[in-house]
C-alpha positions in Angstrom: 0.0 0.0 0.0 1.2 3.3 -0.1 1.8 4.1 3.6 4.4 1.2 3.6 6.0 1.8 -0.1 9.3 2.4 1.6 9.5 -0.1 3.7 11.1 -3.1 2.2 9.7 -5.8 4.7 6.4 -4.8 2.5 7.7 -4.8 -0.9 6.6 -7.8 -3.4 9.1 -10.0 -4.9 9.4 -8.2 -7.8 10.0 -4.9 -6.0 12.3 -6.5 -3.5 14.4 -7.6 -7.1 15.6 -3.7 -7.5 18.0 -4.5 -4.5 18.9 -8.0 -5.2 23.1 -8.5 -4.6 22.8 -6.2 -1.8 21.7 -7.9 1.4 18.5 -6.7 2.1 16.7 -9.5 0.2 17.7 -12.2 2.3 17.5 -10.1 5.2 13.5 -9.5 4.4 13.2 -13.0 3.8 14.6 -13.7 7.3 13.1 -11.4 8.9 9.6 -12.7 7.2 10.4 -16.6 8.1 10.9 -15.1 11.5 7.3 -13.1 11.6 5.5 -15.8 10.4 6.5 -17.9 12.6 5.6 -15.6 15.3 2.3 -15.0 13.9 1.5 -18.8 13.2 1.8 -18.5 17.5 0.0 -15.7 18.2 -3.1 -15.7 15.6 -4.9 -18.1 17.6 -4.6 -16.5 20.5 -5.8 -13.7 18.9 -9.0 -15.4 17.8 -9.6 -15.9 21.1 -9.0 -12.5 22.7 -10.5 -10.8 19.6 -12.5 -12.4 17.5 -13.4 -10.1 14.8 -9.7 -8.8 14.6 -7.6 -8.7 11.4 -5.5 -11.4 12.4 -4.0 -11.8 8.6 -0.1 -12.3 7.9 -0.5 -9.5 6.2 -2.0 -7.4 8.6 0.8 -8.7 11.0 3.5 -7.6 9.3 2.3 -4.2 8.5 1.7 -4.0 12.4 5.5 -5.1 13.1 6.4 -2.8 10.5 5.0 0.2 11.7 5.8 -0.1 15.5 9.3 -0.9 13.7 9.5 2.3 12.3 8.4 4.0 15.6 10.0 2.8 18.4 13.2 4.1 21.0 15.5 2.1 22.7 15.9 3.7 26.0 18.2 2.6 28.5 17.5 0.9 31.3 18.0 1.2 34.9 21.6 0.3 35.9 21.7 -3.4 35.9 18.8 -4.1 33.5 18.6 -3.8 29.8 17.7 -1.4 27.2 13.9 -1.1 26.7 11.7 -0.8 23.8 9.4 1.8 24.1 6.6 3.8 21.9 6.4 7.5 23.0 3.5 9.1 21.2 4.4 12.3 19.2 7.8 12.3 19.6 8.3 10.4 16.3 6.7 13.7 14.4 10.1 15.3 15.6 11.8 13.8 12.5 9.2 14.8 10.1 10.5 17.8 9.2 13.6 18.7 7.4 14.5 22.3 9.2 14.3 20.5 12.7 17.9 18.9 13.4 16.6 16.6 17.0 19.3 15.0 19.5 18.8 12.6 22.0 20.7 12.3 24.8 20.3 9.9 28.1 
């Protein structure tokens, strides 16, 4: 769709073949195996909890993809690890060229 255009985990087969020899191919294909996977756990738990939810591949992997694209990595208390974290409208900092954002922890 167009939302995910440049995101290469969504491309087709034939779109993923304008970057063929460089990596990223088998790298989406990993990374797919490794979604699928997930999902073939998840989506019917999801049935459960949700029934009318779009519990599609498809819709799966534009959902990783997205929170992909959004997420920090914060550090963690001393001792524990780095967490994951979605912090709603701070990715709009980066939206626009004349803003020049820096993070420091």
């Amino acid at each position: 769709d167009k939302h995910s255009s440049n995101v290469p985990l969504m491309w087709s087969t034939k779109e993923l073949e304008w970057v063929k020899g460089t990596g990223a191919v088998e790298g989406v294909m990993a990374l797919r195996r490794k979604l699928r996977a997930i999902h073939g756990t998840l989506a019917p738990r999801l049935q459960v909890l949700a029934p009318a939810a779009n519990d599609t591949f498809a819709a799966f992997q534009e959902t990783f993809a997205l929170v992909q694209s959004r997420y920090f990595i914060v550090p963690g208390p001393p001792g524990e690890s780095p967490q994951a974290c979605l912090v709603p409208v701070v990715d709009l900092i980066n939206h626009c060229a004349l803003v020049r954002g820096v993070w420091k922890f």
